[in-house]
C-alpha positions in Angstrom: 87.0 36.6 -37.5 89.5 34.3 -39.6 91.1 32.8 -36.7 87.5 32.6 -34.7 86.0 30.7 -37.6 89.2 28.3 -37.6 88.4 27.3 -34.0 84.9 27.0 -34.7 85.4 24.7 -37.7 87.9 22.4 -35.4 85.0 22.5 -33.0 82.5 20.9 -35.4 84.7 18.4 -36.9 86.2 17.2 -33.5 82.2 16.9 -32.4 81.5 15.0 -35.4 84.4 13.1 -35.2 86.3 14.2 -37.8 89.4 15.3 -36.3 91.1 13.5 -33.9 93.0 15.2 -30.4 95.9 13.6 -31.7 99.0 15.9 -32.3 99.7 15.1 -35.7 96.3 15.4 -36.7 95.4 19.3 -35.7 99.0 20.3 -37.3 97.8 19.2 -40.5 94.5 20.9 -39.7 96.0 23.3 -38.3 98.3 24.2 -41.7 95.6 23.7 -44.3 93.5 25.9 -42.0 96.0 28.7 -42.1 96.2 28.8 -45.7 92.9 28.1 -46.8 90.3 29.5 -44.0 92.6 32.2 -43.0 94.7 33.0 -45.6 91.2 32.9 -47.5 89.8 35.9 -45.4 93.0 38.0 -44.9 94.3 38.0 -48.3 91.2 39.7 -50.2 90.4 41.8 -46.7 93.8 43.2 -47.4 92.6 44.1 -51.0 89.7 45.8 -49.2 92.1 47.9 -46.4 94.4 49.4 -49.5 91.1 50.8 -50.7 91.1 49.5 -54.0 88.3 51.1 -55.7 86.6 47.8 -58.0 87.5 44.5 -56.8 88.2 42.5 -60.0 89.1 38.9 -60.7 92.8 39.9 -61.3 93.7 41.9 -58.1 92.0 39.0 -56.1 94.5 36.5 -57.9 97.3 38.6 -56.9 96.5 39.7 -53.3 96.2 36.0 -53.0 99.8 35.0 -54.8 101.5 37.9 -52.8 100.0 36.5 -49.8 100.8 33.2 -50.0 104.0 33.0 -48.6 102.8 34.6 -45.4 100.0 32.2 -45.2 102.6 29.4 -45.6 104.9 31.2 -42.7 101.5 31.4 -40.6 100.7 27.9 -41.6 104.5 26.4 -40.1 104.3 28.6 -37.2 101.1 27.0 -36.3 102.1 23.7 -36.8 105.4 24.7 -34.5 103.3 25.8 -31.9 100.9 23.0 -32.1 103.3 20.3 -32.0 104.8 21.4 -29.0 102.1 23.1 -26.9 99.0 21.1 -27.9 98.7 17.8 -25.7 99.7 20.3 -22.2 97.2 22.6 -23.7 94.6 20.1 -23.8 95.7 18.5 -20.4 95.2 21.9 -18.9 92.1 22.2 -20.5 90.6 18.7 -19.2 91.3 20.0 -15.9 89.5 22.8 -15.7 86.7 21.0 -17.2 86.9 18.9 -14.8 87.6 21.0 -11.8 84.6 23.6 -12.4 82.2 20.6 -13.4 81.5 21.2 -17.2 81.9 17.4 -17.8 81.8 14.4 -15.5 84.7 12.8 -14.1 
């Protein structure tokens, strides 16, 4: 669901012009997005899978401090991977748009 919405949100903000198809542009979206949207999600739903009886104010700060440096090791990761696999991504992509007429040439 985290990762779903992340797409979804780059969706509306590429449409609305927002966020560019540059390469530098969805790494930084694509950092702030792991922390924040996913990071977000997954930190309190981990709260919720240890069965933690009463959610409270404190064990929410600290699911989210102990989480953190996974969501920054999910947030470099994702910028790795988009720096080197996003413009053939996106190429590939175009094609196949292209190809099974979703757009116009």
């Amino acid at each position: 669901f985290a990762m779903g919405l992340s797409g979804f949100f780059a969706g509306i903000l590429f449409r609305k012009g927002l966020l560019r198809r540059t390469r530098i542009s969805m790494c930084i979206y694509g950092a702030i997005v792991a922390i924040v949207i996913y990071g977000g999600i997954m930190n309190p739903a981990s709260a919720l899978i240890w069965g933690t009886e009463t959610l409270n104010k404190e064990i929410l700060i600290t699911y989210y401090i102990t989480g953190f440096p996974m969501d920054c090791v999910q947030a470099f990761s994702t910028v790795f991977f988009l720096y080197f696999t996003a413009e053939p991504m996106l190429e590939k992509l175009d094609r196949i748009k292209v190809k099974y007429g979703l757009v116009e040439k």
